[in-house]
C-alpha positions in Angstrom: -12.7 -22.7 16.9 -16.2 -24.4 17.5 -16.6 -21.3 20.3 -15.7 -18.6 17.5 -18.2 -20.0 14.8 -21.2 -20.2 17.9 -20.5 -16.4 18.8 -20.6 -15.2 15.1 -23.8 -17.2 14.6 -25.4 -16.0 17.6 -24.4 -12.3 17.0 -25.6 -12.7 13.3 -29.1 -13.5 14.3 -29.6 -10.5 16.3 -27.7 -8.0 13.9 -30.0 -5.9 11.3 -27.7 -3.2 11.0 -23.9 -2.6 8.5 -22.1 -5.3 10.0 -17.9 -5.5 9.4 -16.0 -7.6 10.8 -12.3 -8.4 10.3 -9.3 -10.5 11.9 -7.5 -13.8 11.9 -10.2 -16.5 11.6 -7.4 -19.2 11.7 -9.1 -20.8 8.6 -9.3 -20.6 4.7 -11.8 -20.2 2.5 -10.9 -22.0 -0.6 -7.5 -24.6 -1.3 -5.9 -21.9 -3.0 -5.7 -19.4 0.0 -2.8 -21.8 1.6 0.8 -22.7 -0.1 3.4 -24.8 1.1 1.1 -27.5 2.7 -1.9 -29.3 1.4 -5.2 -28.1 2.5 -7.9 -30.2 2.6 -11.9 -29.7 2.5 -12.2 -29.8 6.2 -10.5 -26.7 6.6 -12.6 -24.4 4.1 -15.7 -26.0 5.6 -16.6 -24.0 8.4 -15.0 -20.6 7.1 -18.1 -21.0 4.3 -20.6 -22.2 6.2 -19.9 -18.7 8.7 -20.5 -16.7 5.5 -23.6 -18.6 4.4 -25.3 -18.3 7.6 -24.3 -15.5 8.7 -24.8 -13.7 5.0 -21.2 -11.7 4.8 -19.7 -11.2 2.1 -15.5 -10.4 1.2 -14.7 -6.9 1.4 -12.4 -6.0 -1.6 -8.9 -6.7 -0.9 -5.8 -4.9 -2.6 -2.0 -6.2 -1.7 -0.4 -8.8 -0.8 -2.8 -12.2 -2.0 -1.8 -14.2 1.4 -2.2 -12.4 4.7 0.3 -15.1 7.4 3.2 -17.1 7.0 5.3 -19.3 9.5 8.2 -17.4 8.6 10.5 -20.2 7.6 12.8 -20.7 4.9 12.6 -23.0 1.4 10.4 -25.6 1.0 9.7 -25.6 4.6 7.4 -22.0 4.1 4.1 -21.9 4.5 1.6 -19.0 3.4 -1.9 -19.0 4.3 -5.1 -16.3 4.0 -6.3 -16.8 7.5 -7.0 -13.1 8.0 -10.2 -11.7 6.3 -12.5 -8.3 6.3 -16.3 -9.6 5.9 -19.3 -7.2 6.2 -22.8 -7.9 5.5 -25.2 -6.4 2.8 -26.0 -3.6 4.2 -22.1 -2.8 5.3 -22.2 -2.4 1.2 -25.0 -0.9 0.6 -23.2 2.1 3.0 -19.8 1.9 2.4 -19.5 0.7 -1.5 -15.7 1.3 -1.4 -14.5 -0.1 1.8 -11.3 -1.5 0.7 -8.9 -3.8 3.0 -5.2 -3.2 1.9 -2.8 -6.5 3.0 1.3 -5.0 3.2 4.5 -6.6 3.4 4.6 -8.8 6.7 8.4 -7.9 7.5 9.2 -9.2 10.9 5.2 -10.1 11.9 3.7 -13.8 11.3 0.7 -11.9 9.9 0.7 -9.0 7.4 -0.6 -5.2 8.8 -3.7 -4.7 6.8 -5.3 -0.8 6.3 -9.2 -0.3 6.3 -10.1 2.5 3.8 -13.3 4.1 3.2 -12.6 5.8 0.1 -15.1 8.9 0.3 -13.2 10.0 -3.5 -14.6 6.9 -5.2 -17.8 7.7 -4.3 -18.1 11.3 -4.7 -16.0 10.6 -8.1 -19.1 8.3 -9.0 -22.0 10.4 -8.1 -20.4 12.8 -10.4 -19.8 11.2 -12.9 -23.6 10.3 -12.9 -24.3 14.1 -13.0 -21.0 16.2 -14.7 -23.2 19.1 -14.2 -23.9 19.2 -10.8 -22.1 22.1 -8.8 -23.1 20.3 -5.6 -21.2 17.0 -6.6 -18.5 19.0 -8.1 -17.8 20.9 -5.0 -18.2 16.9 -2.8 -15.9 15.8 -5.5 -13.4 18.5 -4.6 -13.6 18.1 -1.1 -13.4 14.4 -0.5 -10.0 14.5 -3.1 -8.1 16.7 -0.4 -9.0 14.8 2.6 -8.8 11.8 0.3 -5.2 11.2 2.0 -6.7 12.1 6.0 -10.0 9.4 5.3 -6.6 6.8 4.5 -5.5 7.1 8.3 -2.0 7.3 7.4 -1.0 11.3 6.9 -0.4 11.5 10.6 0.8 8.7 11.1 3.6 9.2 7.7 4.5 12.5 8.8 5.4 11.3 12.0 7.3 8.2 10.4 9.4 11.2 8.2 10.0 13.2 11.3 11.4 10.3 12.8 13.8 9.2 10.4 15.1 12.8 9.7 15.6 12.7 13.8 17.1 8.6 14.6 17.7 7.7 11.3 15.3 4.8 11.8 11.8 4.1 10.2 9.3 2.5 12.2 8.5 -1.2 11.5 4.8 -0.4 12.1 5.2 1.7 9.3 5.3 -1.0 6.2 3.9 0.6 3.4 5.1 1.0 0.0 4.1 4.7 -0.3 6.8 5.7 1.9 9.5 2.6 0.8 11.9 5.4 -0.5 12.1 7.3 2.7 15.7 6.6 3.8 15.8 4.0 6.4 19.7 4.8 7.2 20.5 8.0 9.3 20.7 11.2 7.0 24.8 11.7 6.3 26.1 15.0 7.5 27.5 15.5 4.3 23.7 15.7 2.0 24.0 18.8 -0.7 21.0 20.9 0.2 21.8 21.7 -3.8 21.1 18.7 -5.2 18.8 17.2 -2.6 14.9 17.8 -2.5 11.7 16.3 -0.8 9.0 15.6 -2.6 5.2 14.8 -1.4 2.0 14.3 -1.5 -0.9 15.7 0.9 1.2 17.2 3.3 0.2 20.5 4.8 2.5 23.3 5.1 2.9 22.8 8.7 4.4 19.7 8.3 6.2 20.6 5.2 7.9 23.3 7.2 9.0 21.3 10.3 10.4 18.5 8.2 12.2 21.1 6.3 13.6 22.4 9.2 14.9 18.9 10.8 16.4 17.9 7.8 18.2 21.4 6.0 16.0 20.5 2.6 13.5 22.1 0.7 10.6 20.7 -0.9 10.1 20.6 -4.9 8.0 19.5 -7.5 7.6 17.0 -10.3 8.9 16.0 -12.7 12.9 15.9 -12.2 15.3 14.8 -14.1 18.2 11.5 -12.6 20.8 10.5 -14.7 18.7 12.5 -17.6 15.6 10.4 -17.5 12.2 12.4 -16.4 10.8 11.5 -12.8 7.7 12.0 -12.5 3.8 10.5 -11.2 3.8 8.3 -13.9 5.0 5.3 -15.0 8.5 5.5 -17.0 8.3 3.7 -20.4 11.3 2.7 -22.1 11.6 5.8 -24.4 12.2 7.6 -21.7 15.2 6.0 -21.1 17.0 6.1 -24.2 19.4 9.1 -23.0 20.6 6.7 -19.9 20.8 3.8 -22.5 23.1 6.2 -24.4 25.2 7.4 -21.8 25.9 3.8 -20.6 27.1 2.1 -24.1 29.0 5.2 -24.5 31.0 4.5 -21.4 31.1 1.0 -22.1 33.0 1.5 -25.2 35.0 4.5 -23.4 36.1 1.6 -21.1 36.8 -0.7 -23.8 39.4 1.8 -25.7 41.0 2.1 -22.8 41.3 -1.6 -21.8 41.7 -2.7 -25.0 38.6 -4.5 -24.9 36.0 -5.0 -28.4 33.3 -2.4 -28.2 30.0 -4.0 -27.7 27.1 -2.8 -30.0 23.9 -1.7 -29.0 20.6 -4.1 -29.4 
């Protein structure tokens, strides 16, 4: 470790341009970023005086709050944030909305992290600053469809969807929640092409097509109705299920009759 901490010091002093860098550093920077085990001063030390000297600063961070874990069970588990994005001031000054996004660690020690430069956040801002700019509007426009391609992951997903369509199996590289609906089981034989659709975001046509193809679906658009509540991009509030709520006590007291059971009443 004393050979890491020399390097970064040494490639510090001779850097004057963005600087990121990002990886398992094998140390924390504060007692909270490790559970399980006590953590004492010694081992945030040298993680902050690396920042200090070398002036970097965190890069935001979105996901999962620890980034390794020993994998074992109970009391016995230990999670740590040994695995950081840094990047100097002028790193920010370029890229304002860099963004390192930590997912689900599955069957890794350490958790897949995304780097995002999120060109829609910026455009979004300058526009904001000037609603009447055509310029801007047209940037705005621009950097929101290829908001998905600057992500990294739209070949990378439609690939993963081709894939399970074709083996039935979803790639373990692929852990993101975006896709965590994607069946992971092969595709019965017996799917209503009535009653079943796709639905996405940011694919092209191309790919729409050949997914289409491979599986015998179509592709639709939102909102649907399951079990009579509204699917849709946002966020279901409880209203919305007041139909489901309605249909379920009524079979609960349909049961009841039958069985000879009381009838509960609704709360």
């Amino acid at each position: 470790m004393v050979a890491l901490w020399s390097q970064l010091y040494a490639l510090a002093a001779d850097i004057t341009q963005p600087w990121l860098i990002l990886g398992d550093f094998n140390a924390i920077m504060a007692i909270e970023d490790k559970i399980g085990s006590l953590a004492g001063f010694s081992e945030i030390q040298d993680m902050r005086n690396c920042m200090t000297r070398c002036n970097l600063n965190v890069i935001k961070t979105l996901g999962r709050q620890f980034t390794w874990s020993n994998k074992k069970e109970g009391v016995h588990r230990v999670f740590t944030r040994i695995d950081k994005v840094l990047a100097n001031t002028q790193w920010d000054d370029l890229f304002p909305t860099t963004e390192a996004g930590f997912l689900l660690e599955r069957d890794y020690d350490h958790f897949p992290m995304i780097l995002s430069f999120y060109e829609i956040l910026l455009a979004q801002t300058l526009l904001h600053n000037d609603p009447t700019s055509i310029n801007l509007a047209i940037e705005e426009k621009d950097a929101n469809d290829n908001s998905l391609s600057q992500h990294g992951l739209l070949s990378i997903l439609s690939q993963a969807i081709k894939d399970v369509f074709a083996i039935g199996k979803l790639l373990k590289e692929i852990n993101v929640t975006s896709i965590s609906l994607v069946r992971k089981l092969p595709v019965p034989a017996s799917v209503n092409p009535v009653k079943s659709s796709i639905y996405s975001y940011g694919l092209d046509q191309q790919n729409k097509d050949e997914i289409a193809n491979r599986s015998g679906l179509n592709f639709d658009q939102l909102p649907f109705k399951y079990l009579g509540v509204s699917i849709s991009a946002r966020k279901i509030k409880v209203g919305d299920c007041n139909l489901l709520v309605e249909k379920i006590m009524a079979k609960i007291k349909e049961l009841g009759t039958a069985t000879g059971v009381p009838e509960l009443e609704a709360v």
